[in-house]
N, CA, C and O atoms as a GROMACS GRO file, in nm:
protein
  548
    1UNK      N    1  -0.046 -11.636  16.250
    1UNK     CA    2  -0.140 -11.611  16.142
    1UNK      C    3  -0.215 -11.481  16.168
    1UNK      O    4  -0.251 -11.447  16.281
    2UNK      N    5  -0.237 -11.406  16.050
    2UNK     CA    6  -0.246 -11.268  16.085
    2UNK      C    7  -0.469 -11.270  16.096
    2UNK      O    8  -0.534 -11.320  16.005
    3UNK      N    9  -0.520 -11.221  16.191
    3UNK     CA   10  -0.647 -11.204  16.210
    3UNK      C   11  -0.723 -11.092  16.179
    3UNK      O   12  -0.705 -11.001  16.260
    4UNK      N   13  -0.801 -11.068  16.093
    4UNK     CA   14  -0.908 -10.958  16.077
    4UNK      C   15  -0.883 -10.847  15.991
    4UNK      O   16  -0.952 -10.748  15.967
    5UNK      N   17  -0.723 -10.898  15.930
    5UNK     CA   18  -0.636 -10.842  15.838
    5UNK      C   19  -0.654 -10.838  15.703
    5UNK      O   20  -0.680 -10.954  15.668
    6UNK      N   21  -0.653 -10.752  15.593
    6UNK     CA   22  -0.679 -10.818  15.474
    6UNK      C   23  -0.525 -10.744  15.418
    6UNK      O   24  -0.446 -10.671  15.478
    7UNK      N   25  -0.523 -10.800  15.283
    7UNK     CA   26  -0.380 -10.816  15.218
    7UNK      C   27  -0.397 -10.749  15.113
    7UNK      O   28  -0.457 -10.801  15.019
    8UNK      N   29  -0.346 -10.619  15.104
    8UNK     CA   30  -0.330 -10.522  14.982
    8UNK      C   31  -0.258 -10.560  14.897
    8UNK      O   32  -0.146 -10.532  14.941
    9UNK      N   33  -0.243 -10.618  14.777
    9UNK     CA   34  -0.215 -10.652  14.640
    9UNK      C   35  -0.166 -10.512  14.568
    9UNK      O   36  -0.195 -10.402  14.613
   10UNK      N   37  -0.116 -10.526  14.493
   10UNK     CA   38  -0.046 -10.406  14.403
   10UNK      C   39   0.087 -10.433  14.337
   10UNK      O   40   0.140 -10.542  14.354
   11UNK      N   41   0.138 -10.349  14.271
   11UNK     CA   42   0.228 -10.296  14.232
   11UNK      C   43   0.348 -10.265  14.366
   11UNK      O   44   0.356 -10.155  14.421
   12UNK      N   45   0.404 -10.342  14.391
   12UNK     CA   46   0.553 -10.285  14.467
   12UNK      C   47   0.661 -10.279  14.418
   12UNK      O   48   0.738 -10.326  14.502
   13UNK      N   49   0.721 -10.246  14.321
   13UNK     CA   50   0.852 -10.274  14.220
   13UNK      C   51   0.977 -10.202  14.248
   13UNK      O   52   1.092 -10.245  14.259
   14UNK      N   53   0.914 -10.050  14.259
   14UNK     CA   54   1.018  -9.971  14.314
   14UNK      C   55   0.932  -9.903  14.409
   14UNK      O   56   0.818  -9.939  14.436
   15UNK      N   57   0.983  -9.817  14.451
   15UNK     CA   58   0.969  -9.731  14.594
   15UNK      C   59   0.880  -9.626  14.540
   15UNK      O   60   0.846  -9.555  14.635
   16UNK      N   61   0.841  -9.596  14.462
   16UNK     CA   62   0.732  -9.512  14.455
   16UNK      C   63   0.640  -9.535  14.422
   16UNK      O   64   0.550  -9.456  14.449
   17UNK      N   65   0.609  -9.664  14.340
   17UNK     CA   66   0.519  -9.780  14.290
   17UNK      C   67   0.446  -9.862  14.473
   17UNK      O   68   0.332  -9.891  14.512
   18UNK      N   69   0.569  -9.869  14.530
   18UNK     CA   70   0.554  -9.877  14.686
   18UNK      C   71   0.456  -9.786  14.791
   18UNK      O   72   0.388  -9.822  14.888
   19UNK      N   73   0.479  -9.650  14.727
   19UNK     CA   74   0.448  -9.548  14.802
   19UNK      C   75   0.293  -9.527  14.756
   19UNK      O   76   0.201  -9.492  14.830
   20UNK      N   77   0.282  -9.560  14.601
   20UNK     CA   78   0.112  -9.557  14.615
   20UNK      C   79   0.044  -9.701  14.652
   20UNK      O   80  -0.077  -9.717  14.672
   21UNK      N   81   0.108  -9.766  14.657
   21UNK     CA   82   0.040  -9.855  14.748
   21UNK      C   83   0.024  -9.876  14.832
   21UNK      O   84  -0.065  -9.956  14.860
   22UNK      N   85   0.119  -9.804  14.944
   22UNK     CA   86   0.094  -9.798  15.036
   22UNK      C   87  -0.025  -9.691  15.051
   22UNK      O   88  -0.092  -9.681  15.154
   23UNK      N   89  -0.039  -9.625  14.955
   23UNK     CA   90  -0.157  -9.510  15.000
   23UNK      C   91  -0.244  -9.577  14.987
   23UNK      O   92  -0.304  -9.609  15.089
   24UNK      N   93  -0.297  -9.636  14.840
   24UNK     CA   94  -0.387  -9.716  14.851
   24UNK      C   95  -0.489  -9.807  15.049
   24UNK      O   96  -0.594  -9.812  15.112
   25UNK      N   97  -0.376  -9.842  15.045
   25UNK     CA   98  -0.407  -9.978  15.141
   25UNK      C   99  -0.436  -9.867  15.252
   25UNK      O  100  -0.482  -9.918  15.355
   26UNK      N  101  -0.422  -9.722  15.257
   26UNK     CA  102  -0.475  -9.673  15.368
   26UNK      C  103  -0.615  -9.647  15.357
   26UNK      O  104  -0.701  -9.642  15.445
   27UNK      N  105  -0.621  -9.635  15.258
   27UNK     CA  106  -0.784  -9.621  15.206
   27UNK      C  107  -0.821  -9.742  15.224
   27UNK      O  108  -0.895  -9.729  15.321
   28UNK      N  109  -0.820  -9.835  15.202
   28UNK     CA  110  -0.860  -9.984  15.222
   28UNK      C  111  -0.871  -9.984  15.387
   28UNK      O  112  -0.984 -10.019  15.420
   29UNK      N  113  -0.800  -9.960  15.480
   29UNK     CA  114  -0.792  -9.993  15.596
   29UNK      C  115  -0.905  -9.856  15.669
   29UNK      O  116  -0.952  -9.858  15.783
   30UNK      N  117  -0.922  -9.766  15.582
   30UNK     CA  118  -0.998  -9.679  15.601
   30UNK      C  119  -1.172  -9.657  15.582
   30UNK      O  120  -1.259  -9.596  15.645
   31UNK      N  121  -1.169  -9.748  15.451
   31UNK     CA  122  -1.339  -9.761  15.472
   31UNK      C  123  -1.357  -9.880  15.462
   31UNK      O  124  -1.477  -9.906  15.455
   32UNK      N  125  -1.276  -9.988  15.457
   32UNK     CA  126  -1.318 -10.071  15.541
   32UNK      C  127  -1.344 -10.108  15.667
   32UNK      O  128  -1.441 -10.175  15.701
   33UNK      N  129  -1.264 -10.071  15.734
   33UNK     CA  130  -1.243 -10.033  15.893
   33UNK      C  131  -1.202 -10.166  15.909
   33UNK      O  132  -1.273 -10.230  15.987
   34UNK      N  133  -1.083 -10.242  15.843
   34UNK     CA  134  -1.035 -10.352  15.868
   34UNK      C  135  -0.860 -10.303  15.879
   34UNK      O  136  -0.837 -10.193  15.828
   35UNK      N  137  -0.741 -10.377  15.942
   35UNK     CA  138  -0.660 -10.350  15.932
   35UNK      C  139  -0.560 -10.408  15.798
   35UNK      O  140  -0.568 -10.523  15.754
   36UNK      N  141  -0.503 -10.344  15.765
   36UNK     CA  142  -0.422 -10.350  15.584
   36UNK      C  143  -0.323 -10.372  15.566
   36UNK      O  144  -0.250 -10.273  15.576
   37UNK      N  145  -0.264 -10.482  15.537
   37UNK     CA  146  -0.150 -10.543  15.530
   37UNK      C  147  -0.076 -10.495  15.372
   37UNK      O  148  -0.137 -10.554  15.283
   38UNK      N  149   0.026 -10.414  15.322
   38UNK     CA  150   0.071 -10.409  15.205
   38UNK      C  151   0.180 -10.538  15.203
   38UNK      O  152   0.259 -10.558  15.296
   39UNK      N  153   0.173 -10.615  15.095
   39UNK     CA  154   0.248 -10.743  15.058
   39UNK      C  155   0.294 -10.657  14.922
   39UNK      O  156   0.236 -10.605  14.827
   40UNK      N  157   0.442 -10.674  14.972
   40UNK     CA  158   0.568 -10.629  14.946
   40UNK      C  159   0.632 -10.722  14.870
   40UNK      O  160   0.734 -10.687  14.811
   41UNK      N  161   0.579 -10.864  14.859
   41UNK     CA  162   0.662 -11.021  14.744
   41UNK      C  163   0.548 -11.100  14.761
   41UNK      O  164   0.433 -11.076  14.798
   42UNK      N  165   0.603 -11.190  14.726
   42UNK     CA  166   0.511 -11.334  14.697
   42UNK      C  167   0.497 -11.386  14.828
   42UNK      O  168   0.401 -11.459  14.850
   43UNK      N  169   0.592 -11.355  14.934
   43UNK     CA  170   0.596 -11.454  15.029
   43UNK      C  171   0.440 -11.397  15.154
   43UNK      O  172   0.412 -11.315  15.241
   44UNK      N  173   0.409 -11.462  15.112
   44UNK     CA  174   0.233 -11.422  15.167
   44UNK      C  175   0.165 -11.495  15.108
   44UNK      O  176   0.161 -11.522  14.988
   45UNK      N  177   0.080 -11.547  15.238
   45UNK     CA  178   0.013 -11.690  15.208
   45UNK      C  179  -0.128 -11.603  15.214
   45UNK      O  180  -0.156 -11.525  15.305
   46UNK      N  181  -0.222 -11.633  15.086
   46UNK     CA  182  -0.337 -11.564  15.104
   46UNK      C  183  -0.435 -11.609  15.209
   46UNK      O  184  -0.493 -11.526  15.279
   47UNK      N  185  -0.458 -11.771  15.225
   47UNK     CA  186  -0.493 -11.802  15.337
   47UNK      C  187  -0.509 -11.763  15.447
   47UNK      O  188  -0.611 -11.794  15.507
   48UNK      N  189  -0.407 -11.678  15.509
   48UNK     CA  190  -0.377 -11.640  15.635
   48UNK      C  191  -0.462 -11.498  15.666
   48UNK      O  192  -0.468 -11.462  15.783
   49UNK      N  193  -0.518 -11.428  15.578
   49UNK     CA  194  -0.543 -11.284  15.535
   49UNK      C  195  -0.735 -11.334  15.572
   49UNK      O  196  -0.782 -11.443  15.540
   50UNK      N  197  -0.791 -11.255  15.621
   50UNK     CA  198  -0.939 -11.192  15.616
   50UNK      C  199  -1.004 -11.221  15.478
   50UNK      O  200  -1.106 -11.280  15.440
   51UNK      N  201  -0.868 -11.132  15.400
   51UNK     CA  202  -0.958 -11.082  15.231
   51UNK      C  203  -0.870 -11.069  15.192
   51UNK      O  204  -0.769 -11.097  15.256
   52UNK      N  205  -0.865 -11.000  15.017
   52UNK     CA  206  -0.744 -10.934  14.961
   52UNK      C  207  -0.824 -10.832  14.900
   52UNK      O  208  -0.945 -10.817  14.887
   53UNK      N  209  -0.725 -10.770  14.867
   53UNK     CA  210  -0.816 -10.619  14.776
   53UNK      C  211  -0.706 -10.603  14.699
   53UNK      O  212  -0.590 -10.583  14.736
   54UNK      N  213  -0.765 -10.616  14.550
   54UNK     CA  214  -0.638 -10.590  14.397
   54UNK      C  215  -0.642 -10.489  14.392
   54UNK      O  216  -0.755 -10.456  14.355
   55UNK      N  217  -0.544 -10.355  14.420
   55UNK     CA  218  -0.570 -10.189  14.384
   55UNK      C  219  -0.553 -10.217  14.216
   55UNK      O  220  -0.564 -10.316  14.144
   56UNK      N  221  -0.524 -10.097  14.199
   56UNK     CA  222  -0.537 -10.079  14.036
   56UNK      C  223  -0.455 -10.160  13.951
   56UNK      O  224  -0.487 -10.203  13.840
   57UNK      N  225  -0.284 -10.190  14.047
   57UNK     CA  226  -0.187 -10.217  13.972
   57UNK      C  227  -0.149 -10.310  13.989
   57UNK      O  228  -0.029 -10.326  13.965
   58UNK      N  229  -0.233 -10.432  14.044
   58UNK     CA  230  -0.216 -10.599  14.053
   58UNK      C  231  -0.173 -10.678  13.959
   58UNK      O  232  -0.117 -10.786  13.978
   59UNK      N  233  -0.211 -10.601  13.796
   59UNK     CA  234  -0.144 -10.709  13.726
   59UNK      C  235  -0.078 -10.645  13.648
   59UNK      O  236  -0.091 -10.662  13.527
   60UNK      N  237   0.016 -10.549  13.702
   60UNK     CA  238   0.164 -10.482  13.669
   60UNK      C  239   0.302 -10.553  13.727
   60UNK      O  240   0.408 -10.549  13.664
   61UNK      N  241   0.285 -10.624  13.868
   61UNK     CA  242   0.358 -10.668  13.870
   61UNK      C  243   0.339 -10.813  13.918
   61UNK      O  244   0.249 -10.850  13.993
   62UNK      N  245   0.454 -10.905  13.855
   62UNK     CA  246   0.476 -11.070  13.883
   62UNK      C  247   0.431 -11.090  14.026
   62UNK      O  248   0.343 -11.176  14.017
   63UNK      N  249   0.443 -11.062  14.134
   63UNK     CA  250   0.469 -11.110  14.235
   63UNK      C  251   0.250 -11.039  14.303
   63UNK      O  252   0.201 -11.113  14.388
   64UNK      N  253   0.198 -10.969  14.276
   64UNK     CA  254   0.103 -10.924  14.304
   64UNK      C  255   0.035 -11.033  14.175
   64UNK      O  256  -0.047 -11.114  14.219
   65UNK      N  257   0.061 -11.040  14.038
   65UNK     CA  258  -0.068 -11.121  13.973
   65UNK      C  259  -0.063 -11.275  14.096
   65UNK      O  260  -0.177 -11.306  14.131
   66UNK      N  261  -0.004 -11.323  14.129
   66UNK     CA  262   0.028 -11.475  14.143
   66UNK      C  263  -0.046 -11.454  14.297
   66UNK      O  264  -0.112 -11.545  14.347
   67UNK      N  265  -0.027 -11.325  14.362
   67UNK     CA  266  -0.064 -11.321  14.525
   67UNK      C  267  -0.237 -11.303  14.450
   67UNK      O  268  -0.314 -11.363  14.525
   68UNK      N  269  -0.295 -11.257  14.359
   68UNK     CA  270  -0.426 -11.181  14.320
   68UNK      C  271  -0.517 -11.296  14.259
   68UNK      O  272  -0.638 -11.320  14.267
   69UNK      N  273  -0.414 -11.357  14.198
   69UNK     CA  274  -0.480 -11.520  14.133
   69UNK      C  275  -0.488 -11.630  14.227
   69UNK      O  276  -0.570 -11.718  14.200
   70UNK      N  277  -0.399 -11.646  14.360
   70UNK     CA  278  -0.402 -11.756  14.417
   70UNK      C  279  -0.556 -11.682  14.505
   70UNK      O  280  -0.650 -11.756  14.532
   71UNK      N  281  -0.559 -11.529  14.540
   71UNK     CA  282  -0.667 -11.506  14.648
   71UNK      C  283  -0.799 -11.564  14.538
   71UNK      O  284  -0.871 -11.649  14.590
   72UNK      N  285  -0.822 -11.536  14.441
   72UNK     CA  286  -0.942 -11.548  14.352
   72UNK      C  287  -0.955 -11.720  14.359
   72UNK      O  288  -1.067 -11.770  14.346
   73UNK      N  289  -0.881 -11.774  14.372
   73UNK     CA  290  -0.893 -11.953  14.367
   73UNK      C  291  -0.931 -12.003  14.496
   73UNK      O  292  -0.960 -12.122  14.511
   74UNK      N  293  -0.933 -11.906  14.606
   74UNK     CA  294  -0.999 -11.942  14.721
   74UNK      C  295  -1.098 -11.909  14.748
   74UNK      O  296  -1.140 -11.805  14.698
   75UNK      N  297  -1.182 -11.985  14.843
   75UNK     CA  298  -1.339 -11.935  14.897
   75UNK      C  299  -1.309 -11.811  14.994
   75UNK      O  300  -1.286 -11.850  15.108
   76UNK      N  301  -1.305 -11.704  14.980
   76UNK     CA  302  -1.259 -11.622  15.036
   76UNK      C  303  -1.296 -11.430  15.006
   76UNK      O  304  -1.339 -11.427  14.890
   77UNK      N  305  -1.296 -11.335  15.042
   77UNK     CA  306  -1.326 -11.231  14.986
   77UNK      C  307  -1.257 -11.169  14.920
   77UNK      O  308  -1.167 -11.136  14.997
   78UNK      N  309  -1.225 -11.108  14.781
   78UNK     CA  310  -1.159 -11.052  14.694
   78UNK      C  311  -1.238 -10.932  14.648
   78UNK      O  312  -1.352 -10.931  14.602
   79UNK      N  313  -1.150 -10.823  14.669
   79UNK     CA  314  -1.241 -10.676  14.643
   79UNK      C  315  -1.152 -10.601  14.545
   79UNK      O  316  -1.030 -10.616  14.555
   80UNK      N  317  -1.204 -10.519  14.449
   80UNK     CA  318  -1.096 -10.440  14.412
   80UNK      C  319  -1.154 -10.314  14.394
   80UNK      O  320  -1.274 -10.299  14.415
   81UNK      N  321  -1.083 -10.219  14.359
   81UNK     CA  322  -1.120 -10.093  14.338
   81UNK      C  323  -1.253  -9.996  14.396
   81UNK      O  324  -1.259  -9.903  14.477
   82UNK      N  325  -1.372 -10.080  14.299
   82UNK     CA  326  -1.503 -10.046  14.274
   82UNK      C  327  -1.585 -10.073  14.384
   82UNK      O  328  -1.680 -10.001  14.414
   83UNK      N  329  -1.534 -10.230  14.477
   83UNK     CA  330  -1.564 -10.234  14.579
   83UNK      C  331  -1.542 -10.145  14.681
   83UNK      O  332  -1.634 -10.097  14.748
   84UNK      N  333  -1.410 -10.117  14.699
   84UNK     CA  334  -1.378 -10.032  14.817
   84UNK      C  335  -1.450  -9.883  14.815
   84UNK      O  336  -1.513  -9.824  14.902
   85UNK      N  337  -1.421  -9.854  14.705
   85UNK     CA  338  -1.470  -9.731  14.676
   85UNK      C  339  -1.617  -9.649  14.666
   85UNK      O  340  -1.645  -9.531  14.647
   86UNK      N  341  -1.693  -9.763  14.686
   86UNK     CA  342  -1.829  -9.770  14.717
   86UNK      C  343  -1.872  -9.798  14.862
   86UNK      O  344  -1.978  -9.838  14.910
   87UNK      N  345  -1.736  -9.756  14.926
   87UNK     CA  346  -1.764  -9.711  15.117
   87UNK      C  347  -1.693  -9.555  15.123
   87UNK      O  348  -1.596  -9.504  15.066
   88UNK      N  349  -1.793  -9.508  15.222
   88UNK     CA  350  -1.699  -9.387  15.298
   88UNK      C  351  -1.588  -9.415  15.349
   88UNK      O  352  -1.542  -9.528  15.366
   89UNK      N  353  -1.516  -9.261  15.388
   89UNK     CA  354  -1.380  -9.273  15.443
   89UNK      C  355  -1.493  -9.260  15.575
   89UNK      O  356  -1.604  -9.209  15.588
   90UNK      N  357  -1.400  -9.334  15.662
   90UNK     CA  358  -1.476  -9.371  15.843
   90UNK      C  359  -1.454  -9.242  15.901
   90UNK      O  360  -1.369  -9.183  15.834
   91UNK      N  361  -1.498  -9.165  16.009
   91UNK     CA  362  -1.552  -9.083  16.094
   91UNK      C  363  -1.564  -9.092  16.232
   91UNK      O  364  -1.608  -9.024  16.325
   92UNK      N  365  -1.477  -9.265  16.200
   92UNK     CA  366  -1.519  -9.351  16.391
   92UNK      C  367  -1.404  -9.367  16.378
   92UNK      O  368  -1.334  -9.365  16.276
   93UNK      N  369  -1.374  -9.389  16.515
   93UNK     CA  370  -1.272  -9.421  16.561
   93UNK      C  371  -1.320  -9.580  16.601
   93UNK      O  372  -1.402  -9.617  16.685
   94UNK      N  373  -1.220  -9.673  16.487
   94UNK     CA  374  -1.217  -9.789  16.538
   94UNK      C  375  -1.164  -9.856  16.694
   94UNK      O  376  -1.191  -9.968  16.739
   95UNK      N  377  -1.081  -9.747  16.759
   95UNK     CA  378  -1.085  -9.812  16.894
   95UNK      C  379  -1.145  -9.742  17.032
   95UNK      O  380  -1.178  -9.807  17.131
   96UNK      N  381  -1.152  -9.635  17.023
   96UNK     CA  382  -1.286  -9.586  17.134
   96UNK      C  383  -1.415  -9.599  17.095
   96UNK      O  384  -1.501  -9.586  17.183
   97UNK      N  385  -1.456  -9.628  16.957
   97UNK     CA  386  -1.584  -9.598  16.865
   97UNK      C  387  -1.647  -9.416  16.882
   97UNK      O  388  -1.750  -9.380  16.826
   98UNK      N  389  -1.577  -9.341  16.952
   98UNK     CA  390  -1.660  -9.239  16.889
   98UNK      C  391  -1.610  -9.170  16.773
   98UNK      O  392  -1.497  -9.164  16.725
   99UNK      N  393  -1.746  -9.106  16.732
   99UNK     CA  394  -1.743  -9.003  16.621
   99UNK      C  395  -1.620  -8.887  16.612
   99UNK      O  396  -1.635  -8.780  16.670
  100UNK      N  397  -1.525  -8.911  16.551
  100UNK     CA  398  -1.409  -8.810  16.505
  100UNK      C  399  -1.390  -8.770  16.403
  100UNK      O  400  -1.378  -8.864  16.325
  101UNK      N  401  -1.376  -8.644  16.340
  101UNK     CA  402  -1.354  -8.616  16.150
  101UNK      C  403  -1.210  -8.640  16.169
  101UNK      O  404  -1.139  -8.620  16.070
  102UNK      N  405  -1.148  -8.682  16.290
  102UNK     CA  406  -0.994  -8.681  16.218
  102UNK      C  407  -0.910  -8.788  16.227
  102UNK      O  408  -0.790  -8.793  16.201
  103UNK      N  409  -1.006  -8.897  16.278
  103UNK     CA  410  -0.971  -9.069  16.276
  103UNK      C  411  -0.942  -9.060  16.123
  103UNK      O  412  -0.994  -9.014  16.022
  104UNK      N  413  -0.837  -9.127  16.159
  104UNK     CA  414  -0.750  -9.220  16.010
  104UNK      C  415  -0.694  -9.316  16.072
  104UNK      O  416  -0.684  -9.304  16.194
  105UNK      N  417  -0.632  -9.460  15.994
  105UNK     CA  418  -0.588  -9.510  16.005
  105UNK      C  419  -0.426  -9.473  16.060
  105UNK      O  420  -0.392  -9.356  16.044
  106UNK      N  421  -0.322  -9.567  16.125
  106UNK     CA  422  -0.185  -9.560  16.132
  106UNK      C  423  -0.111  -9.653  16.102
  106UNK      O  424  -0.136  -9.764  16.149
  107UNK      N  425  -0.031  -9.639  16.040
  107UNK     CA  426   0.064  -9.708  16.022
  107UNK      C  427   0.160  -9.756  16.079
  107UNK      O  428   0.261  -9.690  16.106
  108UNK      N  429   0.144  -9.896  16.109
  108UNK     CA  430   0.248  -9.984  16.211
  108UNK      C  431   0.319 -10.091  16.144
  108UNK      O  432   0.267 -10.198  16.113
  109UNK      N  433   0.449 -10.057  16.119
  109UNK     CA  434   0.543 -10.139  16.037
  109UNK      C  435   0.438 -10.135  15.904
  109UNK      O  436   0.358 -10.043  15.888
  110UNK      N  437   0.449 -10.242  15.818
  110UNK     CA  438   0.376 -10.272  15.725
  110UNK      C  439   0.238 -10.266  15.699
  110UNK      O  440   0.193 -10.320  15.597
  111UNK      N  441   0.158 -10.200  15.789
  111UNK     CA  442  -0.008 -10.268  15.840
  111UNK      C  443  -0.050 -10.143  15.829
  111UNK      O  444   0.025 -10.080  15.903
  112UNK      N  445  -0.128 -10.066  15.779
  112UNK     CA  446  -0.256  -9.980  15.838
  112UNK      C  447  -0.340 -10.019  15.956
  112UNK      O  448  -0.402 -10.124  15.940
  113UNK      N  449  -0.360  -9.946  16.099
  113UNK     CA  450  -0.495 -10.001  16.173
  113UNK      C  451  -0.597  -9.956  16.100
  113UNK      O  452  -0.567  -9.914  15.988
  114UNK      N  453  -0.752  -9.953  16.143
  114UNK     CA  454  -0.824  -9.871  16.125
  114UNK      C  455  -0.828  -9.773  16.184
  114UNK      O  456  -0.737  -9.750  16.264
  115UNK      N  457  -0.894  -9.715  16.173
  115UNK     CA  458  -0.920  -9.568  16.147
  115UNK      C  459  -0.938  -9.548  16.323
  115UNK      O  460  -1.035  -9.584  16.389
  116UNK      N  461  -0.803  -9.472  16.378
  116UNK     CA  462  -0.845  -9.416  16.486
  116UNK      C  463  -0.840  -9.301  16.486
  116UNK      O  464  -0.804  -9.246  16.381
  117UNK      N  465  -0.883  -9.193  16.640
  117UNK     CA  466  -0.862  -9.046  16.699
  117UNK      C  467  -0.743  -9.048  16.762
  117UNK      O  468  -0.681  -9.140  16.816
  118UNK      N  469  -0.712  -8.869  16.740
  118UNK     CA  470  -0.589  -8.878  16.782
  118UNK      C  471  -0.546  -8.875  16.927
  118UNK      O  472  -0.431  -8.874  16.972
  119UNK      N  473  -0.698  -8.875  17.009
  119UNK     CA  474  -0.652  -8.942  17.155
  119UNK      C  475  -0.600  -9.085  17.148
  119UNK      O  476  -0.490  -9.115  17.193
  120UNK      N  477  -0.675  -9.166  17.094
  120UNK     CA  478  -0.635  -9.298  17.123
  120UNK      C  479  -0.468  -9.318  17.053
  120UNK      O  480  -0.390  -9.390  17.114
  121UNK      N  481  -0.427  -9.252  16.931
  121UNK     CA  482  -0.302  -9.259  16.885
  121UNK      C  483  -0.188  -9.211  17.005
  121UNK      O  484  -0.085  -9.274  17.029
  122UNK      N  485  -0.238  -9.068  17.086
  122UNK     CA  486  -0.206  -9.028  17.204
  122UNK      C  487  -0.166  -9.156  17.275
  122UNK      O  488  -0.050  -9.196  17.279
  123UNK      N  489  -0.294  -9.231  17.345
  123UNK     CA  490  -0.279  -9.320  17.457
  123UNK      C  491  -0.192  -9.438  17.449
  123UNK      O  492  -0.129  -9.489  17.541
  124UNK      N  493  -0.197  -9.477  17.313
  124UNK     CA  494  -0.093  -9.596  17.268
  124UNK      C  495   0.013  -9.542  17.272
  124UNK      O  496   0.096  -9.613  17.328
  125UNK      N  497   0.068  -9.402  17.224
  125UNK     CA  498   0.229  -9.365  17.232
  125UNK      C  499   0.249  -9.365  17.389
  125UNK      O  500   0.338  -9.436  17.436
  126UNK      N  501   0.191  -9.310  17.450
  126UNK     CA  502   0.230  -9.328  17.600
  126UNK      C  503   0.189  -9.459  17.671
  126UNK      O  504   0.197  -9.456  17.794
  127UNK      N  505   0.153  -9.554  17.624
  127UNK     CA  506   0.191  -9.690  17.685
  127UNK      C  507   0.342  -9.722  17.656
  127UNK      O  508   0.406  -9.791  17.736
  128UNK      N  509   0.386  -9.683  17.568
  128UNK     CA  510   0.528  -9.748  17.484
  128UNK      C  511   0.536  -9.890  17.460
  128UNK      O  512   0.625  -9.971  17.437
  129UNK      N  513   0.451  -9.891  17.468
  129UNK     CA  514   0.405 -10.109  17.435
  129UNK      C  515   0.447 -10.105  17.261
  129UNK      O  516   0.381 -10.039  17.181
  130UNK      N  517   0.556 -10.180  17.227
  130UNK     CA  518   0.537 -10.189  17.064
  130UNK      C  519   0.439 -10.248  17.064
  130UNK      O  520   0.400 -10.321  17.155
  131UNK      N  521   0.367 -10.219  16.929
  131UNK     CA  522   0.234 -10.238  16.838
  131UNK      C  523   0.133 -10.243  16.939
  131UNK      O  524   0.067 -10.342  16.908
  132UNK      N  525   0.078 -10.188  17.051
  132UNK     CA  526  -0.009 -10.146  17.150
  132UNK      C  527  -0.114 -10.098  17.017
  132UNK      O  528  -0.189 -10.158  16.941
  133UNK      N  529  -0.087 -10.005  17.030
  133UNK     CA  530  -0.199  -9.936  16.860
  133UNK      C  531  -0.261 -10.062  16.760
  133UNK      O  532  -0.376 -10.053  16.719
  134UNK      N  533  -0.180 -10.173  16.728
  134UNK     CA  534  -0.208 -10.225  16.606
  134UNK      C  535  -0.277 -10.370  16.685
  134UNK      O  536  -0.342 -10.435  16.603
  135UNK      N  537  -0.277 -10.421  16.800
  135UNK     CA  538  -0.371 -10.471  16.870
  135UNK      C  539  -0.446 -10.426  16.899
  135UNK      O  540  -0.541 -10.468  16.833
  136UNK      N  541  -0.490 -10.320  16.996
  136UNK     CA  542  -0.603 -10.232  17.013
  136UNK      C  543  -0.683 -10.180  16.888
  136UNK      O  544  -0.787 -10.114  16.894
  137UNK      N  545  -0.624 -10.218  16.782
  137UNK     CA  546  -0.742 -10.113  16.680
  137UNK      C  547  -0.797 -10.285  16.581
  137UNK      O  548  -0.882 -10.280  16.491
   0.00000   0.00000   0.00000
């Protein structure tokens, strides 16, 4: 069960419908400073997720209304747009915590971390630990 994660909702239909959602969810993983799961089908249990966040194009496609309606039927956090967008992009590095202008999130398989520096992106490639980065952040 995935921890501290929230579940980006959208539009995935084709591959470029894909591709802004995946941008989206970096922004999500970015001022939230939570890590961002893009759900790619139905098969995603909202339960398992932190939160969800509906980007713009949740009820474009079948498989995002049903993931966007089951999160809203739970006691649970549901953000969309207006929410997110009413945080900064982060400046910290979610895993050393200092102040960096060039912490961003990374992308590990499907997931955004938060927002790290590019030492710490450094230190995880030279562990060679798969997903070292996406635990640590």
């Amino acid at each position: 069960m995935p921890q501290n994660i929230v579940l980006v909702v959208g539009n995935a239909s084709t591959s470029a419908d894909l591709a802004d959602l995946t941008a989206f969810a970096f922004d999500v993983a970015d001022r939230l400073q939570v890590p961002a799961r893009v759900a790619t089908s139905m098969d995603y249990d909202v339960k398992d997720y932190t939160g969800v966040v509906l980007s713009p194009t949740w009820l474009d496609w079948t498989p995002s209304v049903v993931l966007g309606v089951e999160a809203q039927k739970e006691d649970m956090f549901v953000g969309d747009t207006e929410i997110l967008y009413s945080f900064e992009p982060t400046k910290r590095c979610g895993h050393c915590g200092e102040d960096d202008d060039e912490a961003a999130p990374v992308l590990v398989g499907d997931t955004w971390t938060v927002s790290v520096c590019p030492g710490c992106v450094t230190t995880a490639a030279g562990l060679a630990l798969p997903g070292a980065l996406a635990v640590a952040a």
